[in-house]
Rosetta silent file (secondary structure, phi, psi, omega in degrees, C-alpha in Angstrom):
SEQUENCE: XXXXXXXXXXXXXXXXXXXXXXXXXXXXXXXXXXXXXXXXXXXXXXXXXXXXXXXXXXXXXXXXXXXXXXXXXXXXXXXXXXXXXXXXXXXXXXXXXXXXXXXXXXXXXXXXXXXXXXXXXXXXXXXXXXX
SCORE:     score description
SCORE:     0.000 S_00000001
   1 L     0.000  122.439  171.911 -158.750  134.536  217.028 S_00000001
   2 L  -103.498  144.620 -175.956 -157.021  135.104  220.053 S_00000001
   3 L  -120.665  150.558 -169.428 -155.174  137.820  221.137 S_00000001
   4 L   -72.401  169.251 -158.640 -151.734  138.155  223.092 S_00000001
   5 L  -145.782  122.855  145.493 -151.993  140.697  226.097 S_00000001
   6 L  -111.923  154.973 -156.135 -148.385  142.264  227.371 S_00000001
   7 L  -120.069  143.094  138.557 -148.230  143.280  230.925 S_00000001
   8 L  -143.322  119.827  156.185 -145.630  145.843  232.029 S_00000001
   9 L   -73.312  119.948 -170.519 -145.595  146.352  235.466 S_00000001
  10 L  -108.486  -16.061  176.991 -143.721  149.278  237.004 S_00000001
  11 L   -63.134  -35.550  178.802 -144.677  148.704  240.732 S_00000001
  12 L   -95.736    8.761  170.889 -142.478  145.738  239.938 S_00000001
  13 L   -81.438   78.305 -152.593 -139.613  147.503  238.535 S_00000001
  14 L   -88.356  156.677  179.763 -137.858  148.643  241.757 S_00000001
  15 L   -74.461  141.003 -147.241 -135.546  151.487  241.679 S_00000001
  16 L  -103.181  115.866  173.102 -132.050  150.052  241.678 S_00000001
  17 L   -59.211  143.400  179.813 -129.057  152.030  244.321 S_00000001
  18 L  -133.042  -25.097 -171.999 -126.344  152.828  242.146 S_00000001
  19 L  -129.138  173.663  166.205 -124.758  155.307  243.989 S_00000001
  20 E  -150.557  127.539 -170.843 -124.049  155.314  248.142 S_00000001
  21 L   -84.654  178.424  175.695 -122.717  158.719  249.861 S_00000001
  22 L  -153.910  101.996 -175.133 -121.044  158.250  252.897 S_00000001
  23 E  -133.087  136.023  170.583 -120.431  161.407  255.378 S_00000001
  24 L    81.792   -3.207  175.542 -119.445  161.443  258.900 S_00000001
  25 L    98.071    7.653  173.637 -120.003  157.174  258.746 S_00000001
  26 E   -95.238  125.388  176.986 -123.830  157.599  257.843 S_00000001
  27 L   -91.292  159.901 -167.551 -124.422  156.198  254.454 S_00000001
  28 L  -160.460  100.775 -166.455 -127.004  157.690  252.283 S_00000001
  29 E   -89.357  152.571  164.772 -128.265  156.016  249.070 S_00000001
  30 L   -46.228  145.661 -162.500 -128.854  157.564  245.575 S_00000001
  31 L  -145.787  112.264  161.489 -132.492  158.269  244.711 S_00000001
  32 L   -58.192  162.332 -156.205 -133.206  159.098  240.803 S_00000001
  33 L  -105.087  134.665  167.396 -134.748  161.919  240.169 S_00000001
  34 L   -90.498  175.759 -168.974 -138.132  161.351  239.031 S_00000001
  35 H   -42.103  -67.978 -174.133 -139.722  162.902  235.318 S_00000001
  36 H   -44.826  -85.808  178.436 -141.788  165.850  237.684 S_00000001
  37 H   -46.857  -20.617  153.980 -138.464  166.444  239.846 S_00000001
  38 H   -73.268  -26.440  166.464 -136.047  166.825  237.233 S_00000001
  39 H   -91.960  -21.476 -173.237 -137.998  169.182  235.787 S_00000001
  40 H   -81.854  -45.584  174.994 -138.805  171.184  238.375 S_00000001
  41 H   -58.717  -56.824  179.699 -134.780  171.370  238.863 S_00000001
  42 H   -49.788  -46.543  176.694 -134.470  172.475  235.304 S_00000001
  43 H   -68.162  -24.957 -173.037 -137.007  175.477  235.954 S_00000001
  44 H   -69.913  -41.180  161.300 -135.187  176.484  239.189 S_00000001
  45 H   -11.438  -69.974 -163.505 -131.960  176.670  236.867 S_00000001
  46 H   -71.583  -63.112  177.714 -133.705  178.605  234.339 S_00000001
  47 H   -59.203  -43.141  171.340 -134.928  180.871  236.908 S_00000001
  48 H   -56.760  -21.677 -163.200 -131.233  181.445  238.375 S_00000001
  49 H   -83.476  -47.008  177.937 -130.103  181.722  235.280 S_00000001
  50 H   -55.811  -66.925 -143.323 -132.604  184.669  234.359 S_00000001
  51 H   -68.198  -25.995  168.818 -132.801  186.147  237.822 S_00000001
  52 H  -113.683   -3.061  165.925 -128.775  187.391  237.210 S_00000001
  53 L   -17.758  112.709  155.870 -129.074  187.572  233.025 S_00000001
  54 L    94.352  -13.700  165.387 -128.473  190.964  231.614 S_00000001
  55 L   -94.000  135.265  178.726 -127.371  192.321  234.589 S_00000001
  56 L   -39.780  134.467  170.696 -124.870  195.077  234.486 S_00000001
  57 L   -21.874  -46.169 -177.975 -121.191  194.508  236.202 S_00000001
  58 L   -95.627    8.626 -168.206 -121.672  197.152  238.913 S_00000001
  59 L  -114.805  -16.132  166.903 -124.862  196.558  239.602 S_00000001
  60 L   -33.000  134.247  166.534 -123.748  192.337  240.170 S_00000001
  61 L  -116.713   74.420  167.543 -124.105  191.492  243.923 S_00000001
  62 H   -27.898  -34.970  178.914 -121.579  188.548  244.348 S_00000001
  63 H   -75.203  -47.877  136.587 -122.479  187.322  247.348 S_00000001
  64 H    19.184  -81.411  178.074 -125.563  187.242  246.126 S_00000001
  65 H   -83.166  -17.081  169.639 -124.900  184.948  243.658 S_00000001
  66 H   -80.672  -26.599 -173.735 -122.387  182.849  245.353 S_00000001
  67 H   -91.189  -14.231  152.391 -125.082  182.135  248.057 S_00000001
  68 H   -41.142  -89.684  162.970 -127.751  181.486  245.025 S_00000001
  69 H     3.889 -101.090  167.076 -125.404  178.894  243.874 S_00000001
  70 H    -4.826  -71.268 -138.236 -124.669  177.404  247.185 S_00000001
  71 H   -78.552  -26.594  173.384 -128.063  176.815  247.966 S_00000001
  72 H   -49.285  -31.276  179.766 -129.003  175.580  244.459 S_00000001
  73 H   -60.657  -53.207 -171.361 -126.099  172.896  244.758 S_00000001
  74 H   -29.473  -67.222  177.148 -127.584  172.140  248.577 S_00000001
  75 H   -28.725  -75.256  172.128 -130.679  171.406  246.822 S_00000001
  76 H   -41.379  -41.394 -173.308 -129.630  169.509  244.156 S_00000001
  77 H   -67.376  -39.031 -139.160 -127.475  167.045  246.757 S_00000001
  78 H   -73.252  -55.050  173.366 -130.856  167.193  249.064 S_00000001
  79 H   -42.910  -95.229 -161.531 -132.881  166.135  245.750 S_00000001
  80 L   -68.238    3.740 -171.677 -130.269  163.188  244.766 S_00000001
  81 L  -169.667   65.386  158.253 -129.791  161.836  248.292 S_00000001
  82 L   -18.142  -36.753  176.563 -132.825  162.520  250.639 S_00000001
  83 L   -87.909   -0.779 -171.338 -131.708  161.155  253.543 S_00000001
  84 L   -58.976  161.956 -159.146 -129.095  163.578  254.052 S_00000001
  85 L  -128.251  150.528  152.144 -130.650  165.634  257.207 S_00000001
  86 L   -36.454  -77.681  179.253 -130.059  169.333  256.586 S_00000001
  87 H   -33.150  -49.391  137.685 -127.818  170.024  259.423 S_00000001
  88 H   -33.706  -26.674 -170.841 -125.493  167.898  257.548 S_00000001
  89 H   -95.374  -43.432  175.562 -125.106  169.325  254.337 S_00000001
  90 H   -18.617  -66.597 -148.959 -124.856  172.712  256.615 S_00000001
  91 L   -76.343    7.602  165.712 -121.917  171.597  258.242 S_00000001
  92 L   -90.036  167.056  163.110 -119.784  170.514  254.280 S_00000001
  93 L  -128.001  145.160  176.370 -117.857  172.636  252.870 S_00000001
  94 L    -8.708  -45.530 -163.809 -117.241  173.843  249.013 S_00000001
  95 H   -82.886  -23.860 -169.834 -115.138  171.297  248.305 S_00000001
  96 H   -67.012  -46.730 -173.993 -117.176  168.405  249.806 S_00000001
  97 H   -56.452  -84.322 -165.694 -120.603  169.891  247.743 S_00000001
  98 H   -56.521  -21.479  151.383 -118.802  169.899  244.501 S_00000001
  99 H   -59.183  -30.074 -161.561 -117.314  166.237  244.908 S_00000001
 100 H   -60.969  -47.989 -154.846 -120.968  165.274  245.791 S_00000001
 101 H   -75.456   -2.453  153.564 -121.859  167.200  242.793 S_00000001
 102 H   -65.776  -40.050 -167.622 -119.055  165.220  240.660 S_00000001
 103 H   -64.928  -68.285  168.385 -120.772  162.209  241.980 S_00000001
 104 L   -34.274  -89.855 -167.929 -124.358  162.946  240.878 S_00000001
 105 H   -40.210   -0.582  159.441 -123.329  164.018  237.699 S_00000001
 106 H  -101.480    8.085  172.893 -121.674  160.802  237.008 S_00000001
 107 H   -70.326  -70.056  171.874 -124.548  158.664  237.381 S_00000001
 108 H   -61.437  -34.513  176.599 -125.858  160.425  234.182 S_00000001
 109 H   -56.103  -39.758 -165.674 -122.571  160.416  232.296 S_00000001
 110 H   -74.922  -35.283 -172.926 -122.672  156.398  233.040 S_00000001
 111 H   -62.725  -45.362 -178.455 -126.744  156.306  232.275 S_00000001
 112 H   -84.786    2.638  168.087 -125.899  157.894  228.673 S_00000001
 113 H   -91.143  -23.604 -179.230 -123.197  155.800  227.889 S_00000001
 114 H   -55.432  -46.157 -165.033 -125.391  152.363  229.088 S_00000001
 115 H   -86.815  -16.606  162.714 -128.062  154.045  226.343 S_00000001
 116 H   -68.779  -55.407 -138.513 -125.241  154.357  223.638 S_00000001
 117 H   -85.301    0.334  178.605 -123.882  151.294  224.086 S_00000001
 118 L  -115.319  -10.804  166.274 -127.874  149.280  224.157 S_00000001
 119 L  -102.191  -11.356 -176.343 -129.402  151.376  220.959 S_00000001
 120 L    87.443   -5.139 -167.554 -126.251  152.124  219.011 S_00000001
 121 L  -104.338  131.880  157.870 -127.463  155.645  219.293 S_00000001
 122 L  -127.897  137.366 -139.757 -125.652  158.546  220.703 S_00000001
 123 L   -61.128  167.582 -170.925 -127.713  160.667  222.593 S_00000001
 124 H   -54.197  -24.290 -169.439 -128.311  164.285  222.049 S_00000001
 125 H   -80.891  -51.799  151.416 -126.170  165.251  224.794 S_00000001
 126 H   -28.358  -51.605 -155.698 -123.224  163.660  223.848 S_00000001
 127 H   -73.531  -59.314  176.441 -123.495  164.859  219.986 S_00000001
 128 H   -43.256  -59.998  177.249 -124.093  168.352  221.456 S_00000001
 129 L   -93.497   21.948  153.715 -120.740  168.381  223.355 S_00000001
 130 L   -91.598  -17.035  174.008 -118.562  167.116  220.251 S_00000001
 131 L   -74.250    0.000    0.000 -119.195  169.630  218.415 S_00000001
């Protein structure tokens, strides 16, 4: 009796550009976040999120928290597009971070509709924000 052997290679499964920023005429392609790095995003979150939880109104330090923010976004752009040099993302401003950060986040909105539309299923996140 012989038996069939499947292969899956992921070294040949190259990561595909999907998205490409473009600031100042230097292009800069999208880089998925891997399992480890996505999570690691999720704890810094979690930590930001905690770190102003529960705290009283007067005792709030805005600035504080708008440069928390700030730097988390920085991150996050740094994180989805690597090649970006610091001294670049220095030099956007608020409005420019939050289109990047439109941009990223539509990469996933398009990844969970690609995963409705090939299982028929629709994912938790979706489900979550119909209710």
């Amino acid at each position: 009796m012989s038996k069939n052997v499947e292969y899956l290679n992921l070294d040949e499964v190259a990561p595909r550009v999907t998205k490409v920023l473009t600031i100042k005429g230097n292009n800069y392609e999208f880089k998925l976040p891997s399992v480890g790095e996505f999570v690691e995003e999720m704890q810094r979150a979690k930590a930001l999120q905690k770190k102003f939880q529960g705290i009283k109104d007067e005792d709030i330090d805005e600035l504080e928290i708008m440069q928390a923010m700030v730097e988390s976004l920085q991150r996050s752009v740094k994180n989805a597009f690597p090649g970006i040099p610091q001294d670049v993302l220095d030099s956007l401003n608020k409005d420019q971070l939050n289109a990047i950060k439109l941009f990223i986040e539509q990469e996933f909105t398009e990844e969970n509709a690609a995963a409705e539309d090939e299982s028929g299923n629709v994912p938790a996140v979706k489900k979550a924000s119909k209710a």
